[in-house]
BAMIPA-470516 format. One record per residue (C-alpha): x, y, z; residue in three letters. Coordinates in steps of 0.5 Angstrom, whole numbers, padded with zeros to 4 digits, always signed. Layout:
XYZala;...
END
This chain:
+0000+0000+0000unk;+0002+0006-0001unk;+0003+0011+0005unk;+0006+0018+0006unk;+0010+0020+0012unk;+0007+0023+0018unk;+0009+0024+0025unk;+0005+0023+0031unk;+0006+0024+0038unk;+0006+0019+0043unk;+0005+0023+0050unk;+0006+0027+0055unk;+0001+0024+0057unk;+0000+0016+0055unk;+0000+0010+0058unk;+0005+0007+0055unk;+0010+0013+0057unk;+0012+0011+0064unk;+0011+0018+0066unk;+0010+0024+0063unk;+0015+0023+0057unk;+0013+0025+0050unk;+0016+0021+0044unk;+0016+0024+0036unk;+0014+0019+0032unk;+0016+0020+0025unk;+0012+0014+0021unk;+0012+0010+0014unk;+0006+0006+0015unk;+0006+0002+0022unk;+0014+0003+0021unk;+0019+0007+0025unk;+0024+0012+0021unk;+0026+0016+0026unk;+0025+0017+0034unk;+0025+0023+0038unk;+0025+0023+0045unk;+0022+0029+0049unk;+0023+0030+0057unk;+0022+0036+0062unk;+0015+0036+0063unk;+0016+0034+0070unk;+0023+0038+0071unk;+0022+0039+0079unk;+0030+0043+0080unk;+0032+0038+0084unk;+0040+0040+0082unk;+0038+0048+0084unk;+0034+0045+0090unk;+0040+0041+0093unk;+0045+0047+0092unk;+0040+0051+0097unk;+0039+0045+0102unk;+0045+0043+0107unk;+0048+0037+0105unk;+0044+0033+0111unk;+0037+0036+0107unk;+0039+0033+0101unk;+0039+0025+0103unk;+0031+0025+0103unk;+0031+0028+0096unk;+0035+0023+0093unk;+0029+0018+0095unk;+0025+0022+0089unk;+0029+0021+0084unk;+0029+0014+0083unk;+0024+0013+0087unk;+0023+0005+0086unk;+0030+0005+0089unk;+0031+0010+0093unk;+0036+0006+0098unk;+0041+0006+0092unk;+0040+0014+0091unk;+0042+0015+0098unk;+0047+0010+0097unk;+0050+0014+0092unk;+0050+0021+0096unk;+0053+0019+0102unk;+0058+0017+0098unk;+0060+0022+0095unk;+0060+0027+0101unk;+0063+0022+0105unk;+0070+0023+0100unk;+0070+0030+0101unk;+0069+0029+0110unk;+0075+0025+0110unk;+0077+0018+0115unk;+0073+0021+0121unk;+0066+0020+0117unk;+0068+0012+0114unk;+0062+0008+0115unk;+0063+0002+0120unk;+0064-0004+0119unk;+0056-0006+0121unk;+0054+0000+0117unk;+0057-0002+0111unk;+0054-0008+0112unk;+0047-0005+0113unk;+0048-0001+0107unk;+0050-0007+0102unk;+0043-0011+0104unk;+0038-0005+0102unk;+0041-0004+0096unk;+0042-0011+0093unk;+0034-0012+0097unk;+0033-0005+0092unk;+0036-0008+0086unk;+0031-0014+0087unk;+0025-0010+0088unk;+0026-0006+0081unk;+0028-0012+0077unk;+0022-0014+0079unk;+0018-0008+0078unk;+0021-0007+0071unk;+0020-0014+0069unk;+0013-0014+0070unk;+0011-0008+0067unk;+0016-0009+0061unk;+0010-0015+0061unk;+0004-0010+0062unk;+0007-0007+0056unk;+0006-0012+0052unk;-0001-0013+0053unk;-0001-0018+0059unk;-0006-0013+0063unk;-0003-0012+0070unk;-0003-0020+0073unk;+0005-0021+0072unk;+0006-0014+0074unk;+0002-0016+0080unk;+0006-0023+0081unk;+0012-0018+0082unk;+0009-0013+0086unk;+0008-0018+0091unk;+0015-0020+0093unk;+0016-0013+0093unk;+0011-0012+0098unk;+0015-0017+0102unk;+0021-0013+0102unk;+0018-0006+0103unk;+0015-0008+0109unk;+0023-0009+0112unk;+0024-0002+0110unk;+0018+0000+0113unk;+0020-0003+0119unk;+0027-0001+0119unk;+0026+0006+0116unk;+0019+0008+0117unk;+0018+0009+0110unk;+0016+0004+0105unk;+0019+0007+0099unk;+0022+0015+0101unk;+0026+0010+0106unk;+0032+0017+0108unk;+0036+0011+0111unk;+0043+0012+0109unk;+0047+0017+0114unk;+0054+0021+0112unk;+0059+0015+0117unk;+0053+0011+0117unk;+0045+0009+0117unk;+0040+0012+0120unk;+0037+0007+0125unk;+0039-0001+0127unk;+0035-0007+0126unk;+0029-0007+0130unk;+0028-0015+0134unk;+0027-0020+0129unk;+0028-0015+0123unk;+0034-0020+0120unk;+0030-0026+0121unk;+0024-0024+0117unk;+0029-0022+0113unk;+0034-0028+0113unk;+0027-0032+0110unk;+0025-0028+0104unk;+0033-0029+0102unk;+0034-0035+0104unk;+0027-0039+0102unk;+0024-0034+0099unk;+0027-0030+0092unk;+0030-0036+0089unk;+0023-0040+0088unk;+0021-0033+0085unk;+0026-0032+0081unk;+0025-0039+0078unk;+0017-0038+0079unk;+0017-0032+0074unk;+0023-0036+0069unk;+0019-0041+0068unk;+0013-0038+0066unk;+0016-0033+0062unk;+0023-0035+0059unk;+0020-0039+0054unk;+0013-0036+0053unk;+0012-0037+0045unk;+0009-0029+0045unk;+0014-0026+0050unk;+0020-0029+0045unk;+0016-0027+0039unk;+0015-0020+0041unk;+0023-0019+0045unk;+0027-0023+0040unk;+0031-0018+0035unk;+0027-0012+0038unk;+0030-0006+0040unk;+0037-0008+0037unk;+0043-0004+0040unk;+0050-0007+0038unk;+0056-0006+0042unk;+0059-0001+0040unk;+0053+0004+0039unk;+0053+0002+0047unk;+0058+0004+0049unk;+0058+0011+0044unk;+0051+0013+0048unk;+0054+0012+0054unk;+0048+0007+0056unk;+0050+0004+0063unk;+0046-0002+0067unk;+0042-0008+0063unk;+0042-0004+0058unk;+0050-0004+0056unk;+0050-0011+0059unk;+0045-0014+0055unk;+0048-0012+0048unk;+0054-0016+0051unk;+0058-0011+0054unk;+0061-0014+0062unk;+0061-0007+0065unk;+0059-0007+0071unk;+0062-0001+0077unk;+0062-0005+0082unk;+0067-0010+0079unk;+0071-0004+0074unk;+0071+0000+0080unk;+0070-0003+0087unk;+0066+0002+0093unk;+0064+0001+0100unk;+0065-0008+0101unk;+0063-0010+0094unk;+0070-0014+0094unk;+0068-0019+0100unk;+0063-0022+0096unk;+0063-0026+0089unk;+0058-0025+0084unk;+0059-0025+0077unk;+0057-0019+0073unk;+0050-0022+0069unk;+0052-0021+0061unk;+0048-0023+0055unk;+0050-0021+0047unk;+0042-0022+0044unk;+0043-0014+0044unk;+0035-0013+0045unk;+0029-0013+0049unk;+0029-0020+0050unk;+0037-0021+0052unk;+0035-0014+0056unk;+0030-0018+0060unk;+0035-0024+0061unk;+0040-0020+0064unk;+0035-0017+0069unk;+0033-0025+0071unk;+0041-0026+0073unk;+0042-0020+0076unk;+0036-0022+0082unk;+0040-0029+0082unk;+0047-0025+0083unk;+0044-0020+0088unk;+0041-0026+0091unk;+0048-0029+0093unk;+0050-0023+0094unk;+0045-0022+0100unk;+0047-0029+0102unk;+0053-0027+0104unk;+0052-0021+0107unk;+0047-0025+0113unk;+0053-0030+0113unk;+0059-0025+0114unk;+0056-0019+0118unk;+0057-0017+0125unk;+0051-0018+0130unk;+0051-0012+0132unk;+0055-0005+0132unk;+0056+0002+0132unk;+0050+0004+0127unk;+0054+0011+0125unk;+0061+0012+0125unk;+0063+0018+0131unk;+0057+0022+0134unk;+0050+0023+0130unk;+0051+0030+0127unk;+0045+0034+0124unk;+0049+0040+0120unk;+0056+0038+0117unk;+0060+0043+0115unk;+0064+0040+0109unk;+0072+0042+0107unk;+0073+0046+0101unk;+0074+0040+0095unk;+0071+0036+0090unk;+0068+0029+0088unk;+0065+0025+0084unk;+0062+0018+0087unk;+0058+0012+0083unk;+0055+0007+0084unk;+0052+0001+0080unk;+0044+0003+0080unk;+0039-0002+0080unk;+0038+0002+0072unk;+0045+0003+0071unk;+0051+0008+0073unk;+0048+0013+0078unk;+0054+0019+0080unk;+0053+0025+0084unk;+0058+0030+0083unk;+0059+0035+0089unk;+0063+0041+0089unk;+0063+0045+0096unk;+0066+0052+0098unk;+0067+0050+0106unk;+0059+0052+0107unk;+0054+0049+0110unk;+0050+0046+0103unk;+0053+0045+0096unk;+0056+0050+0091unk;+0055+0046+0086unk;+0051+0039+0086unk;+0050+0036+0079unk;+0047+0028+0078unk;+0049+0023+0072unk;+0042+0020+0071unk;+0041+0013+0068unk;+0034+0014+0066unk;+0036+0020+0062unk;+0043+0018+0059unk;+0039+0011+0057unk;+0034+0014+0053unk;+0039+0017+0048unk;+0039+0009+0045unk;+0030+0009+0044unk;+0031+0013+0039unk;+0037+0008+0035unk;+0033+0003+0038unk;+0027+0004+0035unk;+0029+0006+0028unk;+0026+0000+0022unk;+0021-0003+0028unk;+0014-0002+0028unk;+0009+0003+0033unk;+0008-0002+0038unk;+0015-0005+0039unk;+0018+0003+0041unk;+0013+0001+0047unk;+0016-0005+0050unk;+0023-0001+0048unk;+0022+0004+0053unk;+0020-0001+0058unk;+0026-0005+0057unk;+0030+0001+0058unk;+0027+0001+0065unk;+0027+0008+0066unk;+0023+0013+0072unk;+0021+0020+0070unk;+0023+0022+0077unk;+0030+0021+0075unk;+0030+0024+0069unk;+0027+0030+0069unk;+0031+0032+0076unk;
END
């Protein structure tokens, strides 16, 4: 049939966005010649915002960037500051511990979130989205217990964590872990992995190769799934990370499907590593190194800090004149920096391949439009 080219808009406000994202479609029939992502309707200041605030006011708004994984955002801040504070700041050896078992439990409540609605994207209305969310409860209601917060949880401290472990806290804990995850992880693989609709949908869509990887600067499942072993916490070790062993979870498929791939086996490296976590840690400890503070004056400096985001790379880069707050405050985003690949990626595919496109990015609005 003979067609013309149009473009059409998908978004700001449409189900398939993840927010309020807008995407300018250039079509040729159903088929994709050009994408262009739009963002900043939900822009929020938050880097303006953090340079007004003391360095201790910011932790809570770092829970609203990637507000799925909001443990992994206050893990990256305190990190960072904690470069510029110096020895008497270095976190415990209980705290560290502390903070590696919420941010791994992160990392598996977002592979979970993300692999079911990455299926909601698909047309499979909300009932795996659901199995998901269910396990993701579980772990939440630890946080809640830990940190009064089910999904802002403000845990992670400059030296430390906010609160220890109430009584019977890592029992419950050690259940979900140990009994619990592998079986999920197994449950969902076993209805997914091989479901002839899922293959046909995710196989050869959305193909990224190596090196356009590697040139858009993408980080975390994306960059792992077209076969590039990238990983920072083993190309560049922070806090305990080199006590545990784990393998970076890399597959080459280069699309959807491997995208899927690699968030299964991240769950199952996670796992192991918490594992190691309940078997290493101390019993008890100092939960903050040196006497809790609730305003800091931070030395002249710079740093920059990453971690390995449940999303992929997240860095913080805090410049401080010796004030109370930051003069410079700026975050590496992976919501943001992986959506310069849709549109590479969506390019020759159909209409209804650049949504699950998008939801094999994983991206959260609140983190790119900070």
């Amino acid at each position: 049939m003979k067609t013309e080219r149009i473009v059409v808009n998908m978004g700001p406000q449409h189900p398939s966005t993840h927010g309020v994202f807008r995407m300018l479609v250039a079509l040729e029939g159903e088929t994709i010649t050009a994408l262009e992502p739009e963002m900043g309707y939900l822009h929020r200041n938050h880097e303006k915002i953090g340079e007004r605030n003391t360095y201790i006011q910011n932790i809570p708004y770092t829970d609203r960037l990637d507000y799925i994984s909001s443990m992994s955002n206050n893990f990256g801040y305190v990190l960072t500051v904690e470069k510029l504070l110096g020895a008497q700041f270095q976190p415990t050896e209980y705290a560290n511990y502390l903070r590696i078992l919420m941010v791994e439990l992160t990392r598996v409540i977002n592979h979970m979130w993300a692999i079911g609605f990455l299926l909601n994207d698909l047309g499979a209305f909300f009932t795996p989205a659901l199995y998901a969310i269910r396990e993701r409860e579980l772990i939440l209601d630890l946080f809640e217990a830990v940190s009064g917060s089910r999904m802002m949880c403000n845990y992670m401290r400059f030296g430390g964590v906010a609160r220890d472990l109430p009584a019977g806290w890592l029992d419950e804990c050690s259940k979900i872990i140990n009994q619990r995850l592998d079986r999920k992880i197994d449950e969902m693989e076993y209805y997914l992995t091989h479901n002839e609709i899922l293959v046909a949908r995710c196989k050869g869509v959305g193909y990224l190769s190596p090196a356009d990887a590697v040139a858009l600067s993408t980080a975390g499942p994306v960059l792992r799934a077209s076969g590039v072993p990238y990983d920072v916490r083993k190309a560049d070790p922070y806090s305990i990370y080199d006590r545990f062993d784990f393998k970076v979870a890399c597959f080459d498929g280069c699309d959807v499907y491997a995208r899927y791939q690699v968030r299964i086996e991240e769950m199952r490296q996670s796992v192991l590593i918490l594992k190691q976590v309940l078997q290493q840690m101390p019993k008890s400890g100092e939960i903050q190194a040196g006497k809790k503070q609730y305003s800091i004056r931070v030395p002249e400096g710079t740093a920059y800090g990453r971690v390995e985001g449940p999303k992929g790379e997240l860095g913080f880069y805090v410049v401080s004149d010796g004030t109370g707050n930051p003069w410079r405050y700026r975050i590496r985003a992976p919501s943001y920096i992986s959506l310069n690949a849709l549109g590479p990626m969506c390019v020759g595919y159909k209409v209804a391949d650049s949504v699950i496109v998008l939801g094999s990015i994983d991206i959260v609005l609140g983190e790119t439009d900070r």
